[in-house]
C-alpha positions as CSV (number, residue, x, y, z in Angstrom):
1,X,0.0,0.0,0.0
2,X,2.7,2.3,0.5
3,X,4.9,1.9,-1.9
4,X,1.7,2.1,-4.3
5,X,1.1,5.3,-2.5
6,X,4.6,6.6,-3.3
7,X,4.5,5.8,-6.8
8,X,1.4,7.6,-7.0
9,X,3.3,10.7,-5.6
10,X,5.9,10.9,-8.2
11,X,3.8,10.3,-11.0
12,X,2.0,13.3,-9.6
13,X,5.2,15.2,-9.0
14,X,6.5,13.8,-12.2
15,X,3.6,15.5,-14.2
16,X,3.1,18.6,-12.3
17,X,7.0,19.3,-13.2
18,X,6.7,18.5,-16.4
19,X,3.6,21.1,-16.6
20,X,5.7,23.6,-15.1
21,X,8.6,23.2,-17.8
22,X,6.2,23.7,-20.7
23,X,4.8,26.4,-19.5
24,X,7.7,28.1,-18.8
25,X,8.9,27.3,-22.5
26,X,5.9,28.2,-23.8
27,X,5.8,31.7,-22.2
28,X,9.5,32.1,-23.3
29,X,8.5,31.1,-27.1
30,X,6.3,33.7,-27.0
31,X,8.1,36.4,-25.4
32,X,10.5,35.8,-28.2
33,X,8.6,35.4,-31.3
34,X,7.0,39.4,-29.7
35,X,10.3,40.7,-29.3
36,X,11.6,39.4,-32.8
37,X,8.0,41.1,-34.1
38,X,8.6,44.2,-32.6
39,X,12.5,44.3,-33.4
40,X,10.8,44.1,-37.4
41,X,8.2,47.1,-36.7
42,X,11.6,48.9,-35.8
43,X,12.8,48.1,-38.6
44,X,9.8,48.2,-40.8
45,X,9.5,52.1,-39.5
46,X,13.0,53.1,-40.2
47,X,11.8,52.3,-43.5
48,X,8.6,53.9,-43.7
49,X,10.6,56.9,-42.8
50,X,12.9,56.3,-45.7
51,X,10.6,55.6,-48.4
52,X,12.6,52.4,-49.2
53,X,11.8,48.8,-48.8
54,X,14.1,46.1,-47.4
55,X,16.7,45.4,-50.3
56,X,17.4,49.7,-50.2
57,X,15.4,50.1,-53.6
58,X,12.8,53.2,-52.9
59,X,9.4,52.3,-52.5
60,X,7.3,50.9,-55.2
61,X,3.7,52.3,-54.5
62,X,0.7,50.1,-55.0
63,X,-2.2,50.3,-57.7
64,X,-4.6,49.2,-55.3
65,X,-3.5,50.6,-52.1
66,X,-2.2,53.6,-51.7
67,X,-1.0,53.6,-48.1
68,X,2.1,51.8,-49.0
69,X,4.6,54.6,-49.9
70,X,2.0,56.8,-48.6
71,X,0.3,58.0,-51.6
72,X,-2.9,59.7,-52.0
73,X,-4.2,61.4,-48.6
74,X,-1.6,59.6,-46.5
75,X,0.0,61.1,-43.7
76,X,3.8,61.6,-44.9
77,X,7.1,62.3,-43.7
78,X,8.3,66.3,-43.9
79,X,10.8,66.7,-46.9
80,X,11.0,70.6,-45.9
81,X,10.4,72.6,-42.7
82,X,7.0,73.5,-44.1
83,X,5.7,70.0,-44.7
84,X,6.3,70.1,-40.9
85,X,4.5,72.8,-39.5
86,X,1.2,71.5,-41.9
87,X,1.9,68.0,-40.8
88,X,1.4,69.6,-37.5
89,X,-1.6,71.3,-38.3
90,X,-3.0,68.3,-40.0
91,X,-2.3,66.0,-36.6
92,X,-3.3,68.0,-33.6
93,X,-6.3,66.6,-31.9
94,X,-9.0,68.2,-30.7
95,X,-9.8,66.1,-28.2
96,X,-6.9,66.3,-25.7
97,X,-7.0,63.0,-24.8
98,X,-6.8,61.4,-28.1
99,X,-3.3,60.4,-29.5
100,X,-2.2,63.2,-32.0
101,X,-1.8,60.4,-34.4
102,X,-2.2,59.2,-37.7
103,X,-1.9,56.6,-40.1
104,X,1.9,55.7,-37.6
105,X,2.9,59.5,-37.5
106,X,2.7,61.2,-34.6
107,X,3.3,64.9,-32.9
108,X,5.7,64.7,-29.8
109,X,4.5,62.8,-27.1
110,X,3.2,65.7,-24.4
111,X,1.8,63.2,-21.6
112,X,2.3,59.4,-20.4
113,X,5.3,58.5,-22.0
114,X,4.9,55.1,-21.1
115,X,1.1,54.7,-22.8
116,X,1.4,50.9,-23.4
117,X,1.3,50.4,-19.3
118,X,-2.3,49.2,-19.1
119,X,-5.0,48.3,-21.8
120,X,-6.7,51.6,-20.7
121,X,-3.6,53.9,-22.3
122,X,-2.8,51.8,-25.4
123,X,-6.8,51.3,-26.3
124,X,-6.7,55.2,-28.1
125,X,-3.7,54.0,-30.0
126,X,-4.9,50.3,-31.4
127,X,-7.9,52.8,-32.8
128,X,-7.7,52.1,-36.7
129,X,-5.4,54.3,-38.7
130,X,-3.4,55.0,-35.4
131,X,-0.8,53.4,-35.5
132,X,1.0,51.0,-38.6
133,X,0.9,47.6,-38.7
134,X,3.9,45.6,-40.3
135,X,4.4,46.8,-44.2
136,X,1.4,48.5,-44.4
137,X,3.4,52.1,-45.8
138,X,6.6,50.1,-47.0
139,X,4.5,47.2,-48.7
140,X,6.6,44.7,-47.0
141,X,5.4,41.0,-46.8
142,X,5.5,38.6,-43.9
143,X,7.1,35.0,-44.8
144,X,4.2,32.7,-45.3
145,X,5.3,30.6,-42.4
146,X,6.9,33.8,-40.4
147,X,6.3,35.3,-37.5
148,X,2.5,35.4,-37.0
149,X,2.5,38.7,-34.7
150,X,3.5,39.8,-38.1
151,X,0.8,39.0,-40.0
152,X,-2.2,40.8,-38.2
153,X,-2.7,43.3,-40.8
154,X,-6.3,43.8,-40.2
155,X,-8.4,46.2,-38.3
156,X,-6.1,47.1,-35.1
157,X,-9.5,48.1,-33.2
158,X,-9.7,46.5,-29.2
159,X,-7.1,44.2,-30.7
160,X,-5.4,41.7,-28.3
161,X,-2.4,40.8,-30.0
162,X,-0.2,41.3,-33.1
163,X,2.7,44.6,-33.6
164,X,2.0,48.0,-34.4
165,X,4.6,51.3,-34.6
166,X,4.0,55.0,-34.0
167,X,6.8,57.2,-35.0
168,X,7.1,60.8,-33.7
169,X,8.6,63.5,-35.2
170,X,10.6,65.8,-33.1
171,X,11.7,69.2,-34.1
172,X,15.4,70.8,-32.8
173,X,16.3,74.1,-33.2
174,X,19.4,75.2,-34.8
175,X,21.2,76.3,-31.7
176,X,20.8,72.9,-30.4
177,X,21.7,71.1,-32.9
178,X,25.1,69.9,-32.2
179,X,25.5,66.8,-29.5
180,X,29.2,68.0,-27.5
181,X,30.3,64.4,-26.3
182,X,34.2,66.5,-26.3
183,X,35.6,69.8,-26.2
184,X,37.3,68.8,-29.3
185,X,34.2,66.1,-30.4
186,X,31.2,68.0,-32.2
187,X,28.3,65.6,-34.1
188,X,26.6,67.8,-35.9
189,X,22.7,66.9,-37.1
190,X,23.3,69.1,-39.9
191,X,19.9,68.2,-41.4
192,X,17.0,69.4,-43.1
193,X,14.4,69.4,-42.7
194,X,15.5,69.7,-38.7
195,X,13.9,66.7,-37.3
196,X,14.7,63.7,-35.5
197,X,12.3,60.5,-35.2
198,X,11.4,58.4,-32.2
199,X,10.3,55.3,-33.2
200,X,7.7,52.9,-30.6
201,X,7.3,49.4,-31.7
202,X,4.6,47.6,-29.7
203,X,4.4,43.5,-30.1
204,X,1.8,41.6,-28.0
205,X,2.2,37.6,-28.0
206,X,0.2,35.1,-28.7
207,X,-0.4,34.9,-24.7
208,X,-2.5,37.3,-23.1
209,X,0.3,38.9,-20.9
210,X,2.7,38.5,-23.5
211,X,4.0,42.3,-24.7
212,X,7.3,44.0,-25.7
213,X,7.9,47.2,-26.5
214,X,11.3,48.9,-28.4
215,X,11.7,52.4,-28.7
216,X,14.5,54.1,-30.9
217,X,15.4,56.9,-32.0
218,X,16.1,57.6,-36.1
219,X,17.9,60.4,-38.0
220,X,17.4,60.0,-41.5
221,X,20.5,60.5,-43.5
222,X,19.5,63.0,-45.6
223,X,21.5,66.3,-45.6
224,X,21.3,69.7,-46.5
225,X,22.5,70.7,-50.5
């Protein structure tokens, strides 16, 4: 009786560790397959920003949808100082607490920085043509058997998972627009128009509580004539 009692106990210990394992593996599947998502949104915006798919080649706009290079009525990137003050114009809410957001670009963050905290902050910026999902101004493709996250193209609306990116545009002024690492050590960000671009991937997993966020910031390399 005993011993059938303590081969009882293992096989329960035996299969409660085992359940622990794969969950554990599971949740670390998906925290990776999120971060690799939102590592591509990164990329996918630096892109966007660029007007140039993968390979380097400029973007190649679409017959039948003209988000991708952002043709048509499109929020788009400022080639000149005035594109930006319109762009500005063209973004800013009236509703204060609505993103000033759209279609992925987006004024300077004024309030929460950290807006992806609790589903009650990042519900205003899942709201359709918020934010950009993955190729959707670059025309980029997921693989067919790639990273799922990835693939969630469609409406973005009280969604619970998938990747999205917001990109902000940040003006600088010209007297601040050398970074002094050195006395004898100047970067200049001799650009033009004089903007910089902060870049907020968000990925959620294919777990509820799975989420990762990237933020970087972008200079495009496009200088003054």
């Amino acid at each position: 009786m005993i011993v059938v009692l303590l081969s009882s106990l293992l096989a329960l210990w035996a299969f409660r560790t085992s359940l622990v394992n794969e969950t554990i593996v599971g949740n670390d599947a998906d925290y990776q397959r999120a971060f690799e998502a939102a590592q591509a949104m990164v990329q996918d915006a630096e892109l966007d920003i660029q007007g140039a798919r993968a390979d380097g080649t400029a973007c190649v706009a679409s017959a039948t949808d003209v988000k991708v290079c952002r043709m048509g009525d499109t929020v788009a990137y400022p080639v000149e100082i005035a594109d930006f003050q319109r762009m500005v114009t063209s973004l800013k809410s009236a509703d204060a607490a609505a993103p000033s957001c759209r279609n992925g670009i987006c004024l300077m963050r004024t309030g929460a920085q950290d807006f992806w905290t609790t589903q009650a902050l990042i519900q205003p910026w899942l709201v359709d043509n918020v934010g950009a999902r993955y190729g959707e101004y670059t025309g980029a493709l997921p693989a067919t058997v790639g990273n799922p996250l990835l693939s969630e193209r469609g409406s973005t609306q009280g969604a619970e998972r998938g990747a999205w990116y917001w990109v902000e545009v940040m003006q600088y002024t010209e007297s601040q627009s050398s970074v002094i690492t050195n006395a004898d050590q100047i970067l200049a960000l001799n650009l033009d128009p004089r903007v910089v671009y902060r870049i907020t991937a968000v990925a959620r997993g294919l777990k509820p509580r799975t989420q990762v966020v990237l933020q970087s910031t972008f200079v495009r390399q496009k200088l003054r004539n």
